[in-house]
N, CA, C and O of each residue as an XYZ file, in Angstrom:
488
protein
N     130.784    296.129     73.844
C     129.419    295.890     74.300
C     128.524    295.640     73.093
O     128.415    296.319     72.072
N     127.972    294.628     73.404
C     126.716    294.369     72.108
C     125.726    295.228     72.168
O     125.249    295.621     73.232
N     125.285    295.638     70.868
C     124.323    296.644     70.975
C     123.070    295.815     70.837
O     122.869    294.693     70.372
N     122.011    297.054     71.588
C     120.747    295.857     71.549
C     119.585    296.787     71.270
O     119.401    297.898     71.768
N     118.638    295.982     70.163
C     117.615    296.559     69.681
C     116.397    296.106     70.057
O     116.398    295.097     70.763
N     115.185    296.670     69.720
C     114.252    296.494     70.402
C     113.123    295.926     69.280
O     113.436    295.858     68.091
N     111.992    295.587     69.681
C     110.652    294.384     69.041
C     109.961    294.779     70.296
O     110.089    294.497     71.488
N     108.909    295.799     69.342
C     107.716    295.979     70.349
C     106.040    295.936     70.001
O     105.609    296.662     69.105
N     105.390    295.297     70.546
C     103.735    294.547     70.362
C     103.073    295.167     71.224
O     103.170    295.152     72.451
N     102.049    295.995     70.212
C     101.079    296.586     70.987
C      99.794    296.397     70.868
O      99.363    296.227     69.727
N      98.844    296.378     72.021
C      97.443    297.039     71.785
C      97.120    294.919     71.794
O      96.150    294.380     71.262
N      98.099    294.286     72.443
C      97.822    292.453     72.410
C      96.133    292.786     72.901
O      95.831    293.932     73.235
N      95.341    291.931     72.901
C      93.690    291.814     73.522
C      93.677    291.032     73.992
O      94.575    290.269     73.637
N      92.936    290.597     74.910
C      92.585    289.576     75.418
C      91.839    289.415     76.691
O      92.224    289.983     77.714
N      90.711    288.607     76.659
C      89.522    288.636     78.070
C      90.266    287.797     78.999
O      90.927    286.834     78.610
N      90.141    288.248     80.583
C      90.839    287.549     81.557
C      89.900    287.948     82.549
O      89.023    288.810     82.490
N      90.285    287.043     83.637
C      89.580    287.383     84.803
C      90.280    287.404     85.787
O      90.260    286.564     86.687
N      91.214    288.699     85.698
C      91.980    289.024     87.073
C      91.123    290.146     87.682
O      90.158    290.662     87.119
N      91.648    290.496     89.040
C      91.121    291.393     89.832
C      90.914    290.973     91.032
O      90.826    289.750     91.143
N      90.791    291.695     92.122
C      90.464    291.364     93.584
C      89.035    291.078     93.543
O      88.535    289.985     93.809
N      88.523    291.947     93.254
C      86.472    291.720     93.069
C      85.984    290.570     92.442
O      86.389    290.197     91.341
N      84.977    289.890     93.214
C      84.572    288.738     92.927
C      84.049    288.893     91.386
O      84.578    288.273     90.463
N      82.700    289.995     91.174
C      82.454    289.814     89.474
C      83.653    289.705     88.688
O      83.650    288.848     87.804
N      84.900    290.569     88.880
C      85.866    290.593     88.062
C      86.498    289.100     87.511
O      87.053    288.774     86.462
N      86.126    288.364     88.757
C      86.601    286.892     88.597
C      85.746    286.188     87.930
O      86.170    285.215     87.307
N      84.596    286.453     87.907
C      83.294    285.940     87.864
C      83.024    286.438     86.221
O      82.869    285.469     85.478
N      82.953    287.626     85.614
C      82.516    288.180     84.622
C      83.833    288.133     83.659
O      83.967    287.599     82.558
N      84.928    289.011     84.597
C      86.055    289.021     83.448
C      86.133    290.558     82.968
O      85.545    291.506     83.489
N      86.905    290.581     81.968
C      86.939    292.143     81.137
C      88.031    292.217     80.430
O      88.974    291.450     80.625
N      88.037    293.258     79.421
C      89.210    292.890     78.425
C      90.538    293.531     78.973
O      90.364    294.532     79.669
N      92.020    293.064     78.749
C      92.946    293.606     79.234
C      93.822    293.615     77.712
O      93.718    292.650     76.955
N      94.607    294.701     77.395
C      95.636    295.170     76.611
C      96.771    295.013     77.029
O      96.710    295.134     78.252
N      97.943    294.781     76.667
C      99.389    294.587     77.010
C     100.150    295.021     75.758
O      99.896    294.614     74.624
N     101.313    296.077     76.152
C     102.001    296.441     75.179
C     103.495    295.992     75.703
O     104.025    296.217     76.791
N     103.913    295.394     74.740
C     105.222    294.749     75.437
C     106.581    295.578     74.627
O     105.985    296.131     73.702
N     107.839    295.899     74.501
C     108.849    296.086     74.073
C     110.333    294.635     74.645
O     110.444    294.401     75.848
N     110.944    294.138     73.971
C     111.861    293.279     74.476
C     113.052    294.544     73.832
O     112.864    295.442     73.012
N     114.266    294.157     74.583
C     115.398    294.659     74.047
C     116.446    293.080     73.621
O     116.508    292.021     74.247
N     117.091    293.458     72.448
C     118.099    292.040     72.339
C     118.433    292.602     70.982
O     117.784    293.414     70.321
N     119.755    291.913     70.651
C     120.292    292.258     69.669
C     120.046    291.327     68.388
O     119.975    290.100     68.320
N     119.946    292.263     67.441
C     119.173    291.991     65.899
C     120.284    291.794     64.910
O     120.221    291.511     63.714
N     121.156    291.976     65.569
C     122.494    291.509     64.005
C     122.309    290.386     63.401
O     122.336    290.076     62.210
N     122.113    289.794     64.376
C     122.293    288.261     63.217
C     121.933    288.104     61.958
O     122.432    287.904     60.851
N     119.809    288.424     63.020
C     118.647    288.364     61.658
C     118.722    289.426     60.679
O     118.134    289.415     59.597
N     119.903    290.868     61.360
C     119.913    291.410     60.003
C     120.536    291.135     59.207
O     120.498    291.846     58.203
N     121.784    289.508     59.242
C     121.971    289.359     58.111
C     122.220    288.200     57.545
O     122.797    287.783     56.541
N     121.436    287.640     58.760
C     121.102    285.882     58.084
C     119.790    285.904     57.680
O     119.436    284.891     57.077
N     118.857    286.871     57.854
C     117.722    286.954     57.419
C     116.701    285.464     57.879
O     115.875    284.793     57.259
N     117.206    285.411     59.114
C     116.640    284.015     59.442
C     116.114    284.089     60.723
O     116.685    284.706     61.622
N     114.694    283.295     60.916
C     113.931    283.690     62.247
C     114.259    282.843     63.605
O     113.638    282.755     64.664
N     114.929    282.521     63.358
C     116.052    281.664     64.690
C     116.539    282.771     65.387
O     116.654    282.733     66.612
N     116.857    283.818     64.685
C     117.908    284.617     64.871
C     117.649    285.939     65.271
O     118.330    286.964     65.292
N     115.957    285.531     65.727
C     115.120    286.371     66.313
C     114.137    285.645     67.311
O     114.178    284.657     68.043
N     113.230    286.634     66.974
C     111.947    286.702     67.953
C     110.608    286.364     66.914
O     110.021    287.125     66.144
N     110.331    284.655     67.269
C     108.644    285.036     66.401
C     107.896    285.867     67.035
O     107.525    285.680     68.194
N     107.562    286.999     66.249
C     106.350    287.891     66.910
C     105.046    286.778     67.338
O     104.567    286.756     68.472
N     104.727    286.160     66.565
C     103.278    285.456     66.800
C     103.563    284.307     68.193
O     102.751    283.992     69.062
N     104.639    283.961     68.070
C     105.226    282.876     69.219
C     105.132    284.071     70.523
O     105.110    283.400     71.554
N     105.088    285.091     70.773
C     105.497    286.011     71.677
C     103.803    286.564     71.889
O     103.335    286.221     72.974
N     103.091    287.168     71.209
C     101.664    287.119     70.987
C     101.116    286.245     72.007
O     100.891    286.354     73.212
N     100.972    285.324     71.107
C     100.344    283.965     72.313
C     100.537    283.814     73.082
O      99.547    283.828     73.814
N     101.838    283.525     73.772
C     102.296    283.119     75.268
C     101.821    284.371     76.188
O     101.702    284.178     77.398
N     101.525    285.750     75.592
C     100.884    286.877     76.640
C      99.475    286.547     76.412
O      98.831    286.297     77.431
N      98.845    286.493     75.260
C      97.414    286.458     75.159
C      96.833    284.669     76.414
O      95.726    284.395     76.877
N      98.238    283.865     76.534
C      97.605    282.969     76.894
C      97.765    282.975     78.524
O      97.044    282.281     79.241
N      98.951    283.970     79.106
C      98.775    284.342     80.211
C      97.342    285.753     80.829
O      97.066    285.818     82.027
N      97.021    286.188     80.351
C      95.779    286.914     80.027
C      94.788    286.142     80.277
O      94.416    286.178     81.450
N      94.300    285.543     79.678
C      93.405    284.702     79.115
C      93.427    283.227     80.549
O      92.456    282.551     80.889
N      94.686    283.149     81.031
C      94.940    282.143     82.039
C      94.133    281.637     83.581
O      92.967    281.303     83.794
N      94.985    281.721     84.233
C      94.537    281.516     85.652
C      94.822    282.978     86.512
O      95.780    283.751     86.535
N      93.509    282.952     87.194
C      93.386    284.476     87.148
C      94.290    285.275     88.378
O      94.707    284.501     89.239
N      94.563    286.391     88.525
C      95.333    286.625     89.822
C      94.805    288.096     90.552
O      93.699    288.582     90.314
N      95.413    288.465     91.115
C      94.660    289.702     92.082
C      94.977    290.888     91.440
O      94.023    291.600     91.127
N      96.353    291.352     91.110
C      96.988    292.303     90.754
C      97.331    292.275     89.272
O      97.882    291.371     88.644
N      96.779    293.745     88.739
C      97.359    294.001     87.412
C      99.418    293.464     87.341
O     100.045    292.861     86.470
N      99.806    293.983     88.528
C     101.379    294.110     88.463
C     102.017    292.650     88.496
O     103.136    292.409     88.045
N     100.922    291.412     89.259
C     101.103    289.950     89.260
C     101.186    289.633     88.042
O     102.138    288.916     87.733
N     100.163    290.089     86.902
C     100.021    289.545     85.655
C     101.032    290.449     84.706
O     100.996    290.137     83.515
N     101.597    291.128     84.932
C     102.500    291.678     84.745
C     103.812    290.805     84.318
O     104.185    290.233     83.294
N     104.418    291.043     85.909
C     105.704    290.184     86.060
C     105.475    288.837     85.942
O     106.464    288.222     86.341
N     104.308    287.878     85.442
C     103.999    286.659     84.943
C     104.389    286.936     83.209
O     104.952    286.116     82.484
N     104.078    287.851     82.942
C     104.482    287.992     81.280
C     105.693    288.915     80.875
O     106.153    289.241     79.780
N     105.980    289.166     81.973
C     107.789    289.536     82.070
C     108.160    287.941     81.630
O     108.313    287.416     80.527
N     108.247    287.315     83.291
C     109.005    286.104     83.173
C     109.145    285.362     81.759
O     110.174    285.047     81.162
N     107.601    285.150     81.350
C     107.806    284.323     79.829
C     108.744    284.777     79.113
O     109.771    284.137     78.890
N     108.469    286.138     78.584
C     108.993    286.787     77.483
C     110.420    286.430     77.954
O     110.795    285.463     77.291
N     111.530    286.893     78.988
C     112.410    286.971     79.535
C     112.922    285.206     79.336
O     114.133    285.072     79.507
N     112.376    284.257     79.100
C     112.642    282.784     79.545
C     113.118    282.854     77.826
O     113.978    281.998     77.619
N     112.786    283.623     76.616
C     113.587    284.041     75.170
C     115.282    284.095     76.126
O     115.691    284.753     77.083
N     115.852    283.072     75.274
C     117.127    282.905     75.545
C     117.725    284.799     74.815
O     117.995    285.646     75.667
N     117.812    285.084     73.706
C     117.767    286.446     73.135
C     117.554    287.722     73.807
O     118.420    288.591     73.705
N     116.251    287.975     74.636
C     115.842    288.588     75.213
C     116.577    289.260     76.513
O     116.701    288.551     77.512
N     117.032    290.505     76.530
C     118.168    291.010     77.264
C     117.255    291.604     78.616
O     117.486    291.390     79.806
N     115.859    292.631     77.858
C     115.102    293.361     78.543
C     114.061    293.516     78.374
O     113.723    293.121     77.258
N     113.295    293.920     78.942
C     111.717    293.579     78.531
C     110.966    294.596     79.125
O     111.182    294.659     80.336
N     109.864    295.719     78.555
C     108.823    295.980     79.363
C     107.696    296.181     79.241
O     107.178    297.014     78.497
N     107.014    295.204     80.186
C     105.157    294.979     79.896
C     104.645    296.125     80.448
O     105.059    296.563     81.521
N     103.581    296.764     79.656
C     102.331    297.387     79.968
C     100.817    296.918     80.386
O      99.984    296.645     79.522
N     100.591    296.861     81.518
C      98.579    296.155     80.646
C      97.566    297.189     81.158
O      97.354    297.749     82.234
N      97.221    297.197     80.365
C      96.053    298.121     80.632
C      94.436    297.422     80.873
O      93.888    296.748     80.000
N      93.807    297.730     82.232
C      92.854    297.360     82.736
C      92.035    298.967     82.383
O      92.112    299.939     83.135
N      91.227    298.934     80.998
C      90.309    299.612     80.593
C      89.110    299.349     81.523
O      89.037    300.250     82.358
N      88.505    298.767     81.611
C      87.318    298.263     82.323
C      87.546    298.414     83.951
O      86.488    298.464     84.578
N      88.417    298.473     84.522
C      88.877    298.447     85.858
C      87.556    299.017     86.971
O      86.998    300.001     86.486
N      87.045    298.640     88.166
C      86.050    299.334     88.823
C      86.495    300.390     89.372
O      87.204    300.168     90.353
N      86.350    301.402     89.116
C      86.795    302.705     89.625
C      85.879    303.746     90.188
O      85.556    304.575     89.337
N      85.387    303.936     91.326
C      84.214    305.248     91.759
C      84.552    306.238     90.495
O      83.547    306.888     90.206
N      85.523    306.500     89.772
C      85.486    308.054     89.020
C      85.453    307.595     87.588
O      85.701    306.475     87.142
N      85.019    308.925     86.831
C      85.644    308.536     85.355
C      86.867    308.981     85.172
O      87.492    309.935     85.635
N      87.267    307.612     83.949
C      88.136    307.028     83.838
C      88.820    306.840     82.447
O      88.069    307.263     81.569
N      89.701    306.470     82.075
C      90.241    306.243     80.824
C      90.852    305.335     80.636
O      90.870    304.864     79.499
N      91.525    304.794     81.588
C      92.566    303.586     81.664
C      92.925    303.466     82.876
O      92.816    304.418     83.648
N      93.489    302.102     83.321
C      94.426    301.978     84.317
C      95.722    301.230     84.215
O      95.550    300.036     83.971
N      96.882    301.576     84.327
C      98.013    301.043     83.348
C      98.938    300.770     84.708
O      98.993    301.546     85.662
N      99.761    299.311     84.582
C     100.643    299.072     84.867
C     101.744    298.818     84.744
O     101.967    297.712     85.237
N     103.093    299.526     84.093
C     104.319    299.562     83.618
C     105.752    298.840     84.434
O     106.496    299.335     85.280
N     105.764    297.445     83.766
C     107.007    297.040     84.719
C     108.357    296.720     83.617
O     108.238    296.479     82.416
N     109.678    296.796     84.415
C     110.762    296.787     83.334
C     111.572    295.705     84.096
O     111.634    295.600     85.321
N     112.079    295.052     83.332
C     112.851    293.764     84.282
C     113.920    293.094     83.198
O     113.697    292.616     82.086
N     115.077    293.226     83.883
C     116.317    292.789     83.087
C     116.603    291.362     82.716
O     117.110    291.311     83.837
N     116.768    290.173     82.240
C     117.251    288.935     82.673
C     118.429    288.744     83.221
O     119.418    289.460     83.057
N     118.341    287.663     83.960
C     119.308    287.238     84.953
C     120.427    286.472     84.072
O     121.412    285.976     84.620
């Protein structure tokens, strides 16, 4: 069995306008995503070559630009939308997104609202 290591990005930023509530669509608010991929690192540990990985900054963007995108109802939609990308990394064995809707409308105080999904590739 290949062993498989992990590449994990946290604390990504980025303004979006998801949510069910019209201002939310309308105004927006900032959302965080902490991602972990699982996949195996031998290569790049010893070809020392970024083929043979994961560009962090190539991986960055494609979440900041789903974020930042066309907006959807559910934290867990935008979720498994930045599963899929990450997961479409030929490399990429496993993956799991966090996002955190800080701003979220909530009657109570609050600290965060976090959605944690884990999804294998096919």
């Amino acid at each position: 069995m290949r062993g498989l290591d992990t590449i994990t990005l946290k604390g990504l930023r980025s303004r979006g306008n998801h949510g069910v509530l019209e201002h939310e669509r309308r105004d927006g608010q900032d959302f965080v995503v902490d991602l972990t991929v699982w996949l195996d690192l031998r290569a790049a540990g010893m070809t020392d070559d970024i083929d043979d990985t994961i560009d962090y900054d190539t991986l960055a963007l494609e979440v900041i630009e789903l974020v930042a995108g066309p907006p959807v109802n559910l934290l867990e939609t935008l979720a498994a939308q930045i599963a899929d990308r990450v997961l479409a990394h030929p490399l990429v064995v496993e993956a799991e997104i966090t996002v955190h809707k800080p701003q979220a409308p909530l009657s109570v105080p609050f600290d965060d609202v976090i959605v944690t999904i884990r999804r294998l590739s096919q």
